[in-house]
C-alpha positions as CSV (number, residue, x, y, z in Angstrom):
1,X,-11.0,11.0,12.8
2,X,-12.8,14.3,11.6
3,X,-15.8,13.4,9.8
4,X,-14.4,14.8,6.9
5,X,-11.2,13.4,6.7
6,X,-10.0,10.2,4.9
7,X,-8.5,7.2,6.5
8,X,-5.4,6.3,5.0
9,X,-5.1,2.3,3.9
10,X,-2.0,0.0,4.2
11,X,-2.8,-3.3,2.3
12,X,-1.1,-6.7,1.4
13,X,-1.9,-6.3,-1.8
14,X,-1.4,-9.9,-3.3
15,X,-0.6,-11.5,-6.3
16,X,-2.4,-11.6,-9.7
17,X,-4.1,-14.6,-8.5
18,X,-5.9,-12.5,-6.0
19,X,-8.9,-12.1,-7.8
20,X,-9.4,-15.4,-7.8
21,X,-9.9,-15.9,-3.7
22,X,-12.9,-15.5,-3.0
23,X,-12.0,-14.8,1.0
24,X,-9.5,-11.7,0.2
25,X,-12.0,-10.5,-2.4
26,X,-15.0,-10.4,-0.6
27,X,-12.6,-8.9,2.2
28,X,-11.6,-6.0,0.0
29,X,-15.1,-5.1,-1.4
30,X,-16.6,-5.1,2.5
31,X,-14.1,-2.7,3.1
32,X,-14.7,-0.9,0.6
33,X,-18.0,-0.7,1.6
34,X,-17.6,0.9,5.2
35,X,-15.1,3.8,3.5
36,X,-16.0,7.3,2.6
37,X,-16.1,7.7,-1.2
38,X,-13.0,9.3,-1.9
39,X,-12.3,12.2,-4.5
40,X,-9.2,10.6,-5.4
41,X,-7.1,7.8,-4.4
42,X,-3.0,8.4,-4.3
43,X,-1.0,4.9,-4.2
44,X,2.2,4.2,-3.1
45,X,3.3,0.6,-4.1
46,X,6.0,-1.9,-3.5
47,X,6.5,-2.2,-6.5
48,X,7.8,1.3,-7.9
49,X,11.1,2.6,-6.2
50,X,12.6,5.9,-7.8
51,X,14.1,8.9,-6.5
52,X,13.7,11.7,-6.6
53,X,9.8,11.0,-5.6
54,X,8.0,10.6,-9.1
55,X,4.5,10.8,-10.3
56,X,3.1,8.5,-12.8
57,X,0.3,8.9,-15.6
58,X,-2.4,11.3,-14.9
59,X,-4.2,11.2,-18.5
60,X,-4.6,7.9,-19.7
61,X,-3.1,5.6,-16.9
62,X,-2.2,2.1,-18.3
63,X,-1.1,-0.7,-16.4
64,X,2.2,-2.2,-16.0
65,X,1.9,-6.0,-15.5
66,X,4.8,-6.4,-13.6
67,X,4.9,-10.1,-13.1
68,X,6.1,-12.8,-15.3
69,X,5.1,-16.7,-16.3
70,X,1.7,-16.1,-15.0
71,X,-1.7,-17.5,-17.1
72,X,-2.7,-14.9,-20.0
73,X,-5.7,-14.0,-18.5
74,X,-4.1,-12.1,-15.7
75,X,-3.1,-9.8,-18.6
76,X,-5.7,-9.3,-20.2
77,X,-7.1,-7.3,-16.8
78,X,-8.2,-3.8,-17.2
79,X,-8.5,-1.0,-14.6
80,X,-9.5,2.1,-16.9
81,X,-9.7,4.5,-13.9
82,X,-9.1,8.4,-14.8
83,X,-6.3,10.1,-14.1
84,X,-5.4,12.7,-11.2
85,X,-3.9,15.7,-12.9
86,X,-5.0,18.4,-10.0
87,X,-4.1,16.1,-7.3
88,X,-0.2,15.7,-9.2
89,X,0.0,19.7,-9.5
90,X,-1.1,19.5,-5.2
91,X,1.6,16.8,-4.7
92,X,3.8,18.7,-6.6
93,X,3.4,21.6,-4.8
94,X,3.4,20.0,-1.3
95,X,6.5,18.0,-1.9
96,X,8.1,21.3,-2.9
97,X,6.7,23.4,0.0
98,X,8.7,20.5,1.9
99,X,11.8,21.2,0.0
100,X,11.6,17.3,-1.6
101,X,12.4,16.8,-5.3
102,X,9.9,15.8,-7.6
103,X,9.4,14.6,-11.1
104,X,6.7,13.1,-13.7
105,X,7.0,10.2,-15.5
106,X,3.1,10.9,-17.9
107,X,4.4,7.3,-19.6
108,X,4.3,5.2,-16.0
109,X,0.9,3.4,-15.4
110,X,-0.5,1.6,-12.5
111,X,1.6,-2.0,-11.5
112,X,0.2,-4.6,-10.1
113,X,0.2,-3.6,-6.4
114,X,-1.9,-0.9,-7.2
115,X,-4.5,-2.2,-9.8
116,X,-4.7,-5.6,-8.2
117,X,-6.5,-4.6,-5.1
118,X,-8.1,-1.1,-6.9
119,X,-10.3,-3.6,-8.7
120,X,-11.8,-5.3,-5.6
121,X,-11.9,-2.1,-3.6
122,X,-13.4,0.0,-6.5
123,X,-14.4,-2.1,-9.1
124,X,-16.3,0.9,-11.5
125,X,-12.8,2.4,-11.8
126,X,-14.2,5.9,-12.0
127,X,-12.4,7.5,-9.4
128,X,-9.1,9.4,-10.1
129,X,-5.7,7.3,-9.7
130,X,-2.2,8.7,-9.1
131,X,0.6,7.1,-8.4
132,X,4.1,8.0,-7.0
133,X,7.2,6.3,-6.3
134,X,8.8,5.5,-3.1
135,X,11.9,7.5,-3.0
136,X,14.0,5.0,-0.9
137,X,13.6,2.3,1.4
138,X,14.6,4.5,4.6
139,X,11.8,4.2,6.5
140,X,12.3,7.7,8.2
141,X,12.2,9.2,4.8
142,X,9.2,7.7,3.6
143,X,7.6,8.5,6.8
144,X,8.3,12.2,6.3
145,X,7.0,11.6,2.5
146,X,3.4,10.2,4.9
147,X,3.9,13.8,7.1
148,X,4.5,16.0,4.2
149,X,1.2,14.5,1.8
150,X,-1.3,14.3,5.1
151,X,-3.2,17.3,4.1
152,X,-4.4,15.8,1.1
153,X,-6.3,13.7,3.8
154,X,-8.7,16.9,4.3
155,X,-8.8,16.8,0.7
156,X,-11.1,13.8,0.4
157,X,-7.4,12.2,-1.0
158,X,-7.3,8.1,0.0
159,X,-4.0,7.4,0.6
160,X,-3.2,4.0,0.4
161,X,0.4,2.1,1.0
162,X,-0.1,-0.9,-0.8
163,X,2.8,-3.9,0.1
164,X,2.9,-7.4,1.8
165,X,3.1,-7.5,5.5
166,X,5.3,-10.6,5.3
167,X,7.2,-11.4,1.8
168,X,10.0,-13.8,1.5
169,X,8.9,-15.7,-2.1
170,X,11.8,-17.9,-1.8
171,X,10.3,-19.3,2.3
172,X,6.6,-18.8,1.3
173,X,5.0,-22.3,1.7
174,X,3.7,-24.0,-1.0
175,X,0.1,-24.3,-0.4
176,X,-2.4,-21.7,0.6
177,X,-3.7,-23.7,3.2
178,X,-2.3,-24.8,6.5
179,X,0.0,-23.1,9.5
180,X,2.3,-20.5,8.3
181,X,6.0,-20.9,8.7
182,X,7.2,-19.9,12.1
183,X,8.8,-16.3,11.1
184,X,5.8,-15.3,9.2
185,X,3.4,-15.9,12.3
186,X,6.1,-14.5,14.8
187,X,6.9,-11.3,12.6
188,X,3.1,-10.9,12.1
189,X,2.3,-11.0,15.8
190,X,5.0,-8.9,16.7
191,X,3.9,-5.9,14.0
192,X,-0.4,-6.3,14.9
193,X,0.9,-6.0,18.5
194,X,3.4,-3.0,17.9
195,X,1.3,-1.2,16.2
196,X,-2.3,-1.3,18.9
197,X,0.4,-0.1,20.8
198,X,1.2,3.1,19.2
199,X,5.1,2.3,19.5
200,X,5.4,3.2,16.1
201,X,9.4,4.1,16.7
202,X,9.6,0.5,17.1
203,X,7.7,-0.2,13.9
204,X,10.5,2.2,12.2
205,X,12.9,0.4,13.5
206,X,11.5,-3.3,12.8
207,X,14.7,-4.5,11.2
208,X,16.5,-4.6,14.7
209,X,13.0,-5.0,17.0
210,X,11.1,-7.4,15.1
211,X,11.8,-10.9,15.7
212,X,12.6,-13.1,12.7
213,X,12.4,-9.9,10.6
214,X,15.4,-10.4,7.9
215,X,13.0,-13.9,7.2
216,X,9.8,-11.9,6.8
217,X,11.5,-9.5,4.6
218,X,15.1,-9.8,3.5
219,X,14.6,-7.0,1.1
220,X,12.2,-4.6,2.6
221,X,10.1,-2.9,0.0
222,X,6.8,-4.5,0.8
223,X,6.9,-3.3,4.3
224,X,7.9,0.2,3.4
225,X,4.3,1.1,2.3
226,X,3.5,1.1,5.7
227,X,6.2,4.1,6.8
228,X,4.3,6.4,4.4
229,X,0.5,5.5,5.9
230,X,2.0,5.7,9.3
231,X,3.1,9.2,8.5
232,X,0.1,10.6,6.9
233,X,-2.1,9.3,9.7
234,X,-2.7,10.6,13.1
235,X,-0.6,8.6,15.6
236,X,-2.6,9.6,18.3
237,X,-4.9,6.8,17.0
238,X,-3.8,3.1,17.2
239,X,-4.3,1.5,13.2
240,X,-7.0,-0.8,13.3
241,X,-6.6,-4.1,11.8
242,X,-9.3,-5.0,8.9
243,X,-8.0,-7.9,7.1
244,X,-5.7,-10.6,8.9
245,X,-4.6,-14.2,7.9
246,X,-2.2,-15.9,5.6
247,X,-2.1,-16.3,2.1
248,X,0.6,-19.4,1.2
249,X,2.3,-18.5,4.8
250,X,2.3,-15.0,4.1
251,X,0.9,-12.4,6.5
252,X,-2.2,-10.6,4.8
253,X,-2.4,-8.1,7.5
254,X,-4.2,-5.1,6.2
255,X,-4.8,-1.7,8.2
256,X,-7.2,1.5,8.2
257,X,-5.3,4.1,9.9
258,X,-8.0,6.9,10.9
């Protein structure tokens, strides 16, 4: 990686109840710790689908807790990071230079995959947020979305693709501790080893390569994150693996892509 160029990040980015393991925090903030201090961070999140590609808040950016039935302490959390007007006009003008349609949406604050980890990576919230949507689920289109924004990269831009690397809620076990389920592990192992490969076709193509894949995501949002690092990264370069593990059976598995 050029010494001035930004990794690009895809995370498992957790529940609510994140902040309250001390493991995945701690994990977080050392990684935090060996990155580059970005100018700005742009997040792409499992949990915001809408096409055309649309860009959230970039004066005040409020949250969206986007979970229900959860204690009333996990919304009371703030993440009163600034807003990212010049990097929306860049994106903006990148996505148009690539013929893709854009709109804003000033009302649309951070959700929970993005603010939930932003506050263990970067707890002083005083770098610049912006958010877009994932435009679809096709994982060639949101790679080209990762092709078309790399520049921002040399921009001192931290792109990150936050989503789950497993996520079936309804198979997840019920404990945090002990083995995970079978298709969890097998799904995990196949994607870590996949990807030090470089056979990132394959990873494209997980729903008919990976084994037990329609179990470790029957709908596939959480692993789409990862299309749009992969294509803002340089594939020449294998991602490394900085977090790993299971949180109640679910693979954690969190990558720098240099």
């Amino acid at each position: 990686m050029a010494a001035d160029r930004m990794p690009v990040l895809y995370l498992s980015h957790g529940a609510p109840p994140l902040a309250d393991d001390a493991t995945w925090t701690r994990q977080l903030a050392d990684w935090a710790t060996d990155l580059p201090r970005p100018r700005a961070i742009l997040v792409v999140s499992a949990h915001w689908e809408e096409a055309p590609v649309t860009l959230g808040a970039t004066t005040t950016v409020p949250l969206v807790y986007d979970f229900w039935g959860f204690p009333e302490r996990y919304y009371r959390v703030t993440y009163p990071a600034p807003g990212a007007p010049d990097l929306a006009d860049r994106v903006s003008a990148l996505l148009h230079s690539g013929t893709t349609p854009v709109r804003r949406d000033p009302a649309r604050g951070l959700d929970h995959g993005a603010y939930v980890p932003l506050v263990e990576l970067f707890p002083a919230a005083d770098i610049p947020v912006l958010q877009v949507s994932m435009p679809s689920l096709d994982p060639t289109v949101l790679f080209e979305l990762g092709r078309v924004l790399a520049p921002l990269r040399d921009e001192g831009v931290l792109i990150i693709g936050s989503g789950f690397f497993t996520h079936n809620l309804s198979a997840m076990r019920t404990g945090v501790d002990g083995p995970p389920p079978s298709w969890s592990a097998e799904f995990d192992r196949w994607g870590a080893e996949t990807l030090a490969a470089g056979e990132f076709d394959a990873v494209l193509d997980f729903q008919r390569k990976a084994p037990a894949a329609a179990l470790a995501h029957p709908r596939t949002e959480h692993f789409a994150p990862l299309f749009v690092a992969l294509g803002a990264h340089d594939t020449s370069a294998a991602p490394r693996t900085v977090i790993d593990g299971y949180w109640f059976g679910l693979a954690k598995r969190s990558l720098q892509l240099d």
